[in-house]
C-alpha positions as CSV (number, residue, x, y, z in Angstrom):
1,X,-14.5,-54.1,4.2
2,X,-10.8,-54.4,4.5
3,X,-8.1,-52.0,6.5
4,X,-7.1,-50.2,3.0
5,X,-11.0,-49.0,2.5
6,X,-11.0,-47.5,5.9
7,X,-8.1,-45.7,5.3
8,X,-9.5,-44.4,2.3
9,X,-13.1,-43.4,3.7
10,X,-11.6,-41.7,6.8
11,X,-9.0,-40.0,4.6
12,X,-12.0,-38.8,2.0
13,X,-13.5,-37.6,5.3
14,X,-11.0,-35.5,6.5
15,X,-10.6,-33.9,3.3
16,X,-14.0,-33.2,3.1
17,X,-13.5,-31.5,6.8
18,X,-10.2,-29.4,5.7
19,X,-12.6,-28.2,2.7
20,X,-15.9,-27.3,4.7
21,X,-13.5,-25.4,7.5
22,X,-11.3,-23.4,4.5
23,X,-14.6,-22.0,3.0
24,X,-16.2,-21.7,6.6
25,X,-12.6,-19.5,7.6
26,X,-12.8,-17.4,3.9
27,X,-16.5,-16.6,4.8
28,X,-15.6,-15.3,8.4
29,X,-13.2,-13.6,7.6
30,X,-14.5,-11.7,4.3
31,X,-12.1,-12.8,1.7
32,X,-12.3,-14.8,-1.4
33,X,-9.7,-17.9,-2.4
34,X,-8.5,-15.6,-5.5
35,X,-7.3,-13.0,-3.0
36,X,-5.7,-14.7,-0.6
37,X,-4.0,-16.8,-3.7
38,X,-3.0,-13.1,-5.1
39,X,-1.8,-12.1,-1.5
40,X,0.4,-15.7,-1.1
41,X,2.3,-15.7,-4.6
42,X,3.0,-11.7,-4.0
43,X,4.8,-12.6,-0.7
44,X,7.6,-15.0,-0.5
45,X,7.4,-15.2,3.0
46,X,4.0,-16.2,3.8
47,X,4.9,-18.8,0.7
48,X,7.7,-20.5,2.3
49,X,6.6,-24.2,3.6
50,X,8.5,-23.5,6.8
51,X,5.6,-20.4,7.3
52,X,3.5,-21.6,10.4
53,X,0.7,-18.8,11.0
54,X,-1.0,-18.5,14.1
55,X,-3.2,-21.1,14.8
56,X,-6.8,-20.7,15.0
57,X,-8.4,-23.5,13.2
58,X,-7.5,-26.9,12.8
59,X,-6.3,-26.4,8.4
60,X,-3.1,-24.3,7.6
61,X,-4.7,-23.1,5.0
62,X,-7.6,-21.6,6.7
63,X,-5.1,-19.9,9.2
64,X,-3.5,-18.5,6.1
65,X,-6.7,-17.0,5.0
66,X,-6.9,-15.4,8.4
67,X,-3.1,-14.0,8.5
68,X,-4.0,-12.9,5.0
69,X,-6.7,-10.7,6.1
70,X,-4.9,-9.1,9.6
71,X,-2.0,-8.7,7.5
72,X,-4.0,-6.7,4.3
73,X,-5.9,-4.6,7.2
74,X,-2.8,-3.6,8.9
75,X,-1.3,-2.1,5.9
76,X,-4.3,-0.4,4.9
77,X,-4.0,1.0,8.1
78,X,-0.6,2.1,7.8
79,X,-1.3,3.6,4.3
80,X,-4.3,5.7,5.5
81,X,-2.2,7.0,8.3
82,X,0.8,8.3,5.8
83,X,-2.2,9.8,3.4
């Protein structure tokens, strides 16, 4: 097995991780991919590449599930407050 296979098998590998911990984060916190892909393309700022969320798990898209979900709770919040 040469260098270029490794790098390829571990790379496969850590794809597979980033995968496993995304679905692991959307089932912890509730939410499905659709919505947080509804949530992301309604907000420019939490679509800019230069958006770093708060770091809980290793993926940035698993920490953007999670700001997704704080974020959506805490206006709720505020809205039932104004009601």
């Amino acid at each position: 097995m040469n260098f270029y296979s490794r790098v390829q098998m571990y790379l496969f590998k850590a794809k597979q991780a980033a995968i496993a911990e995304y679905e692991r984060a959307l089932t912890e916190n509730g939410v499905t991919r659709d919505q947080v892909k509804a949530f992301l393309d309604s907000s420019p700022k939490f679509r800019s590449p230069f958006y770093k969320p708060a770091h809980k798990y290793c993926g940035n898209n698993a920490d953007s599930s999670r700001r997704w979900l704080r974020t959506s709770r805490r206006r709720a919040a505020s809205a039932g407050a104004r009601a």
